[in-house]
TIROTI-7050 format. One record per residue (C-alpha): residue number from 1; residue in three letters; x, y, z. Coordinates in steps of 0.25 Angstrom, whole numbers, plus 5000, padded with zeros to 4 digits. Layout:
<seq=NUM | type=ala | east=X | north=Y | up=Z>
...
***
This chain:
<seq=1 | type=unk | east=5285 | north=5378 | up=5366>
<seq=2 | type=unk | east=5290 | north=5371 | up=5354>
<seq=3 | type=unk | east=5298 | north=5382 | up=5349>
<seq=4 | type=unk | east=5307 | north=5385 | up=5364>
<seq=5 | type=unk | east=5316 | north=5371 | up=5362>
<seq=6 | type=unk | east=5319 | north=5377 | up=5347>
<seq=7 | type=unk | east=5322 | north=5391 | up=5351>
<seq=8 | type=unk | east=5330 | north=5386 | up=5361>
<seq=9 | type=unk | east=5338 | north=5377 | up=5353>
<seq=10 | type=unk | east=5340 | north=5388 | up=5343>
<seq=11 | type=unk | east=5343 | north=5398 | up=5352>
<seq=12 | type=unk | east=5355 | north=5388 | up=5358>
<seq=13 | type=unk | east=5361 | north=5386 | up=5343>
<seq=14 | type=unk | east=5361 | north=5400 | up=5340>
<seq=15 | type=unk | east=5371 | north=5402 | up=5353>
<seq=16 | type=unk | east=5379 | north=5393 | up=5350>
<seq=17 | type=unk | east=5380 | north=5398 | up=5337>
<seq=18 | type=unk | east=5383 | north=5412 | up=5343>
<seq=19 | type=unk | east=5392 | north=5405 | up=5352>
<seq=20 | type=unk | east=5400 | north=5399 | up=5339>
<seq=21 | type=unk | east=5400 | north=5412 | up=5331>
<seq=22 | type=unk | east=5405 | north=5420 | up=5341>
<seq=23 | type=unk | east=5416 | north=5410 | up=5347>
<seq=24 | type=unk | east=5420 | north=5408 | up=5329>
<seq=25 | type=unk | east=5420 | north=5425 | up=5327>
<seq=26 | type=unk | east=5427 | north=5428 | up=5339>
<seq=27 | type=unk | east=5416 | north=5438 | up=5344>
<seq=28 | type=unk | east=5403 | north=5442 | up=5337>
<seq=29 | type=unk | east=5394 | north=5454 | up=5339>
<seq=30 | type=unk | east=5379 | north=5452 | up=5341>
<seq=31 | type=unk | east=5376 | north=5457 | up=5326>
<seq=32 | type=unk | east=5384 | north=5447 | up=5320>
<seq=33 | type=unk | east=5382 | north=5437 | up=5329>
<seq=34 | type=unk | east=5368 | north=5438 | up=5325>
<seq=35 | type=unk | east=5370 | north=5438 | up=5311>
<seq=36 | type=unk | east=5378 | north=5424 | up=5310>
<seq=37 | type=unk | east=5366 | north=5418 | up=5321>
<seq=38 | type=unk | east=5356 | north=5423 | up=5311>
<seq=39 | type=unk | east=5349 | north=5431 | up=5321>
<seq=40 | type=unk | east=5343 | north=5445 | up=5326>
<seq=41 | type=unk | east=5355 | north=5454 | up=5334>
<seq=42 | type=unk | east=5347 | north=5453 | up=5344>
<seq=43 | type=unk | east=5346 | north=5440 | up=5346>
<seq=44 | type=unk | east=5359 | north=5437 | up=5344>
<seq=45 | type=unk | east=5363 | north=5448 | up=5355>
<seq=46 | type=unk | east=5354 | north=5439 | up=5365>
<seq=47 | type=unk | east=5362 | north=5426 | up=5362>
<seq=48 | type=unk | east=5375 | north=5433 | up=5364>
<seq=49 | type=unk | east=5369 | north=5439 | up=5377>
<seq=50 | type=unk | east=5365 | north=5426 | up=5380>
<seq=51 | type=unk | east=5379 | north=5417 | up=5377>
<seq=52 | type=unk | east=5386 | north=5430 | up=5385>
<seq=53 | type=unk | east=5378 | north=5429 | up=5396>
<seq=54 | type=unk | east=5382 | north=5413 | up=5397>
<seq=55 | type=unk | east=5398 | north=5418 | up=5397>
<seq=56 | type=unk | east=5398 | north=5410 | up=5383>
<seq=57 | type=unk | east=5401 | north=5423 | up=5377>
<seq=58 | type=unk | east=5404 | north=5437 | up=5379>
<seq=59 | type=unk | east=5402 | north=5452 | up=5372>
<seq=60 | type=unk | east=5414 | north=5461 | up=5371>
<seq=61 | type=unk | east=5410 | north=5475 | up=5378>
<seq=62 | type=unk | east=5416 | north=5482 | up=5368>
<seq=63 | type=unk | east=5412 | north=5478 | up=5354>
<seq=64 | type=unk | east=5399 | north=5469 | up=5360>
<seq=65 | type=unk | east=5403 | north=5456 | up=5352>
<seq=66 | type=unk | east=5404 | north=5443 | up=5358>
<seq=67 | type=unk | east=5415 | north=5433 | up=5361>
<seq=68 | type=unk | east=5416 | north=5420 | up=5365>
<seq=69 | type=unk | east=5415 | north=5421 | up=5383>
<seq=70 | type=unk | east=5423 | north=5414 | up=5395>
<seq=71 | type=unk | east=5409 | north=5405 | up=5396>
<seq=72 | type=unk | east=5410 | north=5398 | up=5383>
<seq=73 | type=unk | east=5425 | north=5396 | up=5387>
<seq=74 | type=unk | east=5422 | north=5391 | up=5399>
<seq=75 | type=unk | east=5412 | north=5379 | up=5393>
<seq=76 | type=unk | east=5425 | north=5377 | up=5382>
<seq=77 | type=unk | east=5433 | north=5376 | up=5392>
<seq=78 | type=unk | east=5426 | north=5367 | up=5401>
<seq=79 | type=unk | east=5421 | north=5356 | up=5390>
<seq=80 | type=unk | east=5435 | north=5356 | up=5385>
<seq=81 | type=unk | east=5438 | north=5351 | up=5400>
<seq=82 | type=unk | east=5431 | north=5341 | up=5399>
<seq=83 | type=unk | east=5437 | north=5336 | up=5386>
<seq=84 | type=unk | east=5449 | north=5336 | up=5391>
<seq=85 | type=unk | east=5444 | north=5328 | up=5404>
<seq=86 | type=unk | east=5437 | north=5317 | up=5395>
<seq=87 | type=unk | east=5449 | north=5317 | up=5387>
<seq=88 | type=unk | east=5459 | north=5318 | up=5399>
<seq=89 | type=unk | east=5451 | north=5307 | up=5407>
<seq=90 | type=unk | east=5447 | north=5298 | up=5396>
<seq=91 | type=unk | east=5459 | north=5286 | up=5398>
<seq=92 | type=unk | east=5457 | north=5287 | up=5413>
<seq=93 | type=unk | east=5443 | north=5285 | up=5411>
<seq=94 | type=unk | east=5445 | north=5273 | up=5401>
<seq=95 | type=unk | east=5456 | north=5266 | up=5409>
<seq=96 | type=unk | east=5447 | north=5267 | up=5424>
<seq=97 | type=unk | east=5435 | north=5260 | up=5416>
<seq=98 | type=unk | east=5445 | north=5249 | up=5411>
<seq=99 | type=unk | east=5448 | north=5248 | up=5425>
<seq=100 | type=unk | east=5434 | north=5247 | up=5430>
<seq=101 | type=unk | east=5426 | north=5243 | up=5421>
<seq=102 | type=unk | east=5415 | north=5254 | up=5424>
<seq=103 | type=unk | east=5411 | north=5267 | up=5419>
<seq=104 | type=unk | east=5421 | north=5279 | up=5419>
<seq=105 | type=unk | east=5417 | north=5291 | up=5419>
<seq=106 | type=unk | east=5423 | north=5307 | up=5421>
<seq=107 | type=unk | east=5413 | north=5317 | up=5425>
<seq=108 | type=unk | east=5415 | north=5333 | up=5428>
<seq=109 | type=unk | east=5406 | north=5342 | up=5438>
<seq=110 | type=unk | east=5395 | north=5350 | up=5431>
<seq=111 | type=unk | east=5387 | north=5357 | up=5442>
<seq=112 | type=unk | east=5381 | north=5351 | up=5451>
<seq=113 | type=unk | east=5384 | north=5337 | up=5443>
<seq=114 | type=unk | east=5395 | north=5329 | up=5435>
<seq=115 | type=unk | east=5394 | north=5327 | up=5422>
<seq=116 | type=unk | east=5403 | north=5314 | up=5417>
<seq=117 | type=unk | east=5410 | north=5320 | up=5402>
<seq=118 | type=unk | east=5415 | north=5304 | up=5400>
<seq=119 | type=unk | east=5414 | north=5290 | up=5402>
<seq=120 | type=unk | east=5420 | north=5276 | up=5399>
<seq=121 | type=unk | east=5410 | north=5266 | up=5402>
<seq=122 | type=unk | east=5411 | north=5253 | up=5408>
<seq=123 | type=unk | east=5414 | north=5239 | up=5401>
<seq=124 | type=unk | east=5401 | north=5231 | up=5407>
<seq=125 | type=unk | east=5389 | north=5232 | up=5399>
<seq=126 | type=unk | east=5381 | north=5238 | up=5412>
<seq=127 | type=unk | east=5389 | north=5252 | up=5413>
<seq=128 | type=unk | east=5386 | north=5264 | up=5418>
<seq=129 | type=unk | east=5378 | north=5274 | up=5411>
<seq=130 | type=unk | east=5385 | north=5285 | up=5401>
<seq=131 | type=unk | east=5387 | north=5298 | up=5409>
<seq=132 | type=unk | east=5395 | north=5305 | up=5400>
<seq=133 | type=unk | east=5386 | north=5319 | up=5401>
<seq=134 | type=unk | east=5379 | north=5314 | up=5412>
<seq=135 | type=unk | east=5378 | north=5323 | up=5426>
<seq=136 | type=unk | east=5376 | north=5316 | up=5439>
<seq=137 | type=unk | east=5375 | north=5323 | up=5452>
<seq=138 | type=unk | east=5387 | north=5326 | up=5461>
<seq=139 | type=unk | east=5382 | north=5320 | up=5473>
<seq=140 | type=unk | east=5377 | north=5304 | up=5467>
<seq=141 | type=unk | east=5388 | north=5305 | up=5456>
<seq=142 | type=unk | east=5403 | north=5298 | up=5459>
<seq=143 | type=unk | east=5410 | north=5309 | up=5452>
<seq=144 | type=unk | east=5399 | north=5319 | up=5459>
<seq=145 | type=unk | east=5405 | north=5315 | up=5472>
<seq=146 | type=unk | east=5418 | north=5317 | up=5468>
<seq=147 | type=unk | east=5416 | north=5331 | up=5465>
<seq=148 | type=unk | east=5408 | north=5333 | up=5476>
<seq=149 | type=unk | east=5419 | north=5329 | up=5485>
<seq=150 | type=unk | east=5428 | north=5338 | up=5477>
<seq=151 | type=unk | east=5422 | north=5351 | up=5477>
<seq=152 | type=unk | east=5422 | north=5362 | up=5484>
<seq=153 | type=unk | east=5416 | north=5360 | up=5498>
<seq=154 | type=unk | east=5407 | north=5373 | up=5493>
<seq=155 | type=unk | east=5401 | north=5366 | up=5480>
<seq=156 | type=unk | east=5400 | north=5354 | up=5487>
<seq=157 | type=unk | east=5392 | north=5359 | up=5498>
<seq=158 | type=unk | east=5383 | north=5366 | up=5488>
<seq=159 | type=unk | east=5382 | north=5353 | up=5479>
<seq=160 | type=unk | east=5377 | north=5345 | up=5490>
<seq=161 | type=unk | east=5368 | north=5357 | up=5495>
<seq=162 | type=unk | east=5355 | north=5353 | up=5485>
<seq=163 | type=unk | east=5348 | north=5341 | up=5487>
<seq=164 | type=unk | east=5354 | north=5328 | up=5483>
<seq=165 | type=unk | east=5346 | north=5320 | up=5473>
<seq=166 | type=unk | east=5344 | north=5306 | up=5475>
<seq=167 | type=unk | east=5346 | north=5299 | up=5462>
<seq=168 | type=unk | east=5347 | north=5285 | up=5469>
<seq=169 | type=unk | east=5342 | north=5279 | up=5484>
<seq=170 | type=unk | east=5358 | north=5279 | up=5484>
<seq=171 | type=unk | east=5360 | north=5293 | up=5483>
<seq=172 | type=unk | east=5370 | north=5301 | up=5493>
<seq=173 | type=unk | east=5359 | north=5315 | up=5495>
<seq=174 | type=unk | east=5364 | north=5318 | up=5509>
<seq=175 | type=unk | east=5375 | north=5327 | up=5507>
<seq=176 | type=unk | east=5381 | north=5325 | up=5522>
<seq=177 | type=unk | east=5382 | north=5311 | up=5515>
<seq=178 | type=unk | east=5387 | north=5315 | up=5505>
<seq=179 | type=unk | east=5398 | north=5324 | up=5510>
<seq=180 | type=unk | east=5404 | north=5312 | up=5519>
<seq=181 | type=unk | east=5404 | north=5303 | up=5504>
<seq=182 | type=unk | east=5412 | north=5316 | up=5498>
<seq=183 | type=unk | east=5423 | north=5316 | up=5509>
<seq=184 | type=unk | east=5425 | north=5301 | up=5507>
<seq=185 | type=unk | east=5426 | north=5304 | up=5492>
<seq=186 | type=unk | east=5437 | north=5313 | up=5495>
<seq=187 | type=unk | east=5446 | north=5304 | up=5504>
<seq=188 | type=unk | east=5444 | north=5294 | up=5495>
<seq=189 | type=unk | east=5445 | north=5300 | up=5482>
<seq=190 | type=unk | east=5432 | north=5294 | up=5474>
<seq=191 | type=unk | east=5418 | north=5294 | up=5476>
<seq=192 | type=unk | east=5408 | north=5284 | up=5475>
<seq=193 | type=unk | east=5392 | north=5281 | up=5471>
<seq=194 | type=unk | east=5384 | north=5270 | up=5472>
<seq=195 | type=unk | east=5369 | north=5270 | up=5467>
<seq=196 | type=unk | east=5368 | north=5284 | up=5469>
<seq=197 | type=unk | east=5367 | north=5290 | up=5455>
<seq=198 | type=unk | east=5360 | north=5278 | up=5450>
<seq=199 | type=unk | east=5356 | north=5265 | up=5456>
<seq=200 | type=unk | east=5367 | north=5253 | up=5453>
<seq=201 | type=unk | east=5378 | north=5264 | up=5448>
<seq=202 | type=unk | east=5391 | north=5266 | up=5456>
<seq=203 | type=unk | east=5403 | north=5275 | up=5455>
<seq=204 | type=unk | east=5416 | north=5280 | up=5460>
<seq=205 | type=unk | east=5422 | north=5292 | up=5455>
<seq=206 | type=unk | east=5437 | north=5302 | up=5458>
<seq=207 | type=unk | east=5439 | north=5315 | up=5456>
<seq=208 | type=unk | east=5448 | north=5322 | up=5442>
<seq=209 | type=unk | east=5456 | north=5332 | up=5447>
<seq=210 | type=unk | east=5462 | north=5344 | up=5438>
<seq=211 | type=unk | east=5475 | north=5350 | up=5441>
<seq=212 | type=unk | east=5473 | north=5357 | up=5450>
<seq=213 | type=unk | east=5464 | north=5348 | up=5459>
<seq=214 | type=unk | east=5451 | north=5352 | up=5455>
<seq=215 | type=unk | east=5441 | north=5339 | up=5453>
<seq=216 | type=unk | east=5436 | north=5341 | up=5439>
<seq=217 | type=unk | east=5431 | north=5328 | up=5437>
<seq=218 | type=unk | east=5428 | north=5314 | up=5442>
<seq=219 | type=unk | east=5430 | north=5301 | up=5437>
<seq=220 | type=unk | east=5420 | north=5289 | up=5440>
<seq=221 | type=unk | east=5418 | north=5276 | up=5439>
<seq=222 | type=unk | east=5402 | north=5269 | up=5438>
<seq=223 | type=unk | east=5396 | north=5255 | up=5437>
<seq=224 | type=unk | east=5384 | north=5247 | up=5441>
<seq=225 | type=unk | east=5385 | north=5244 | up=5456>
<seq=226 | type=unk | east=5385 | north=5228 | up=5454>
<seq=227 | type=unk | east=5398 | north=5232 | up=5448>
<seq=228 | type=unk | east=5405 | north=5245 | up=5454>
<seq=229 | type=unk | east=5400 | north=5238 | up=5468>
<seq=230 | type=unk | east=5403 | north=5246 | up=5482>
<seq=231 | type=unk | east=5417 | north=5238 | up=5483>
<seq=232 | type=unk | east=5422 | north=5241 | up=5469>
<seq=233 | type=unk | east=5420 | north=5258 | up=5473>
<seq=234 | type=unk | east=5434 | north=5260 | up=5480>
<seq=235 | type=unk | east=5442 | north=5252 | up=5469>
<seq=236 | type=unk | east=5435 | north=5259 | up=5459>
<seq=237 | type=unk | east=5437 | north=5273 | up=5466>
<seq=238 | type=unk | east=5452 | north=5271 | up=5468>
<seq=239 | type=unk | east=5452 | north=5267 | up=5451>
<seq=240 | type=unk | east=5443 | north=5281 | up=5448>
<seq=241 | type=unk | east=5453 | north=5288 | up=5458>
<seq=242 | type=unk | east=5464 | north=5284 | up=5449>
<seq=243 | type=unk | east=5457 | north=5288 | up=5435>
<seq=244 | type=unk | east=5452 | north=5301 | up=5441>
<seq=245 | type=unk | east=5468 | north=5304 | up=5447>
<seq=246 | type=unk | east=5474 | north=5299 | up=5432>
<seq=247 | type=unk | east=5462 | north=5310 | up=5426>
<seq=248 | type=unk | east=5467 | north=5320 | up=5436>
<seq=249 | type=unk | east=5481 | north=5318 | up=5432>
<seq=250 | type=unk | east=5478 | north=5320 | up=5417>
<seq=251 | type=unk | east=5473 | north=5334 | up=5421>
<seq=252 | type=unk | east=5484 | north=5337 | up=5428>
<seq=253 | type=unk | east=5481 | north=5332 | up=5444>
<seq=254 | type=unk | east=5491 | north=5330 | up=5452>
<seq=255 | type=unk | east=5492 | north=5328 | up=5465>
<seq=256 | type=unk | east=5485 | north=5317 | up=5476>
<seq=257 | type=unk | east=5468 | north=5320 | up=5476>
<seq=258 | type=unk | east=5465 | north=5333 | up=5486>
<seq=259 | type=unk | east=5459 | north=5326 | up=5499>
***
């Protein structure tokens, strides 16, 4: 049993090994790829059926060698996206938690979550907790309500198909409930949490639109409750409304919100 976790942690350097060699020589048949891994042909003939079966790579029908396939672009293509959303969203972030005095973050939809790629926290020594690389649930989650409110009736019909856990007594699980909070978030453009993720933490997030129109992203704003109170949600949504438009118009928004 000892001997599984090693194998396996050997097995995932070798093909990202395989996946740097190939991508460095352009394309590489399974003989040479297995000679530079220091491995059986065999071996190195499963790896390659391996990464192709993931899309990371692909074998030319004709001469059986293996380049570098859409998959592997694909995961480039969408971490460089997020670079240039951090980098992109960065000032707005900074400038909305000098205006509130809370914890800023950006997150993206990953699944059936939102993962949050960056944060500026608050000024008061009780902030919110770090969430960079953190995924929350879209149906407890500020920014999960936004994209919840955003996607295609479709999607969110089949995201709020499963159960909805409960991770507080606060916790919106019905989702003919949580359909009505969606189309307020809509018309109002922001939505809001209070002591549904964690007891004491509220939040208000607005949607980052691309070009095009498409929410790729939303922008929130947390605290402790004795301090981001019920009364404070709408001033703090129109705020996150701004940041989220001036985020938007950096990626090339124009154009008022789609109702």
């Amino acid at each position: 049993m000892s001997d599984e976790p090693r194998s396996g942690v050997q097995s995932v350097s070798r093909a990202m090994r395989a996946l740097e060699l190939i991508a460095e020589s352009g394309e590489l048949g399974v003989t040479d790829l297995g000679r530079r891994l220091g491995v059986h042909k065999a071996t190195a003939s499963r790896l390659a059926a391996t990464l192709a079966e993931g899309g990371l790579i692909e074998r030319d029908p004709v001469t059986d060698r293996y380049r570098v396939g859409f998959g592997l672009i694909r995961l480039v293509g969408a971490a460089m996206a997020g670079i240039d959303l951090v980098r992109t969203a960065r000032p707005v972030l900074e400038e909305l938690a000098e205006r509130t005095r809370e914890t800023v973050n950006i997150g993206v939809l990953s699944g059936d979550g939102v993962v949050y790629i960056d944060q500026v926290s608050s000024v008061h020594l009780i902030a919110s907790t770090n969430w960079v690389g953190r995924r929350t649930p879209l149906h407890c989650s500020s920014s999960g309500k936004v994209f919840l409110a955003n996607m295609a009736e479709a999607d969110r019909q089949r995201s709020l198909a499963r159960p909805l856990e409960a991770l507080t007594p606060s916790t919106v699980t019905d989702p003919a409930r949580l359909l009505r909070e969606l189309d307020e978030v809509r018309v109002r453009g922001y939505a809001t949490i209070q002591d549904e993720i964690e007891e004491g933490l509220n939040a208000v997030a607005a949607p980052v639109r691309e070009l095009a129109g498409e929410v790729v992203a939303a922008v929130s704003v947390s605290g402790p409750a004795f301090r981001v109170r019920s009364v404070d949600l709408p001033r703090l949504g129109r705020l996150t409304i701004d940041a989220a438009g001036a985020v938007s118009r950096r990626l090339g928004h124009v154009g008022r919100r789609k109702g």
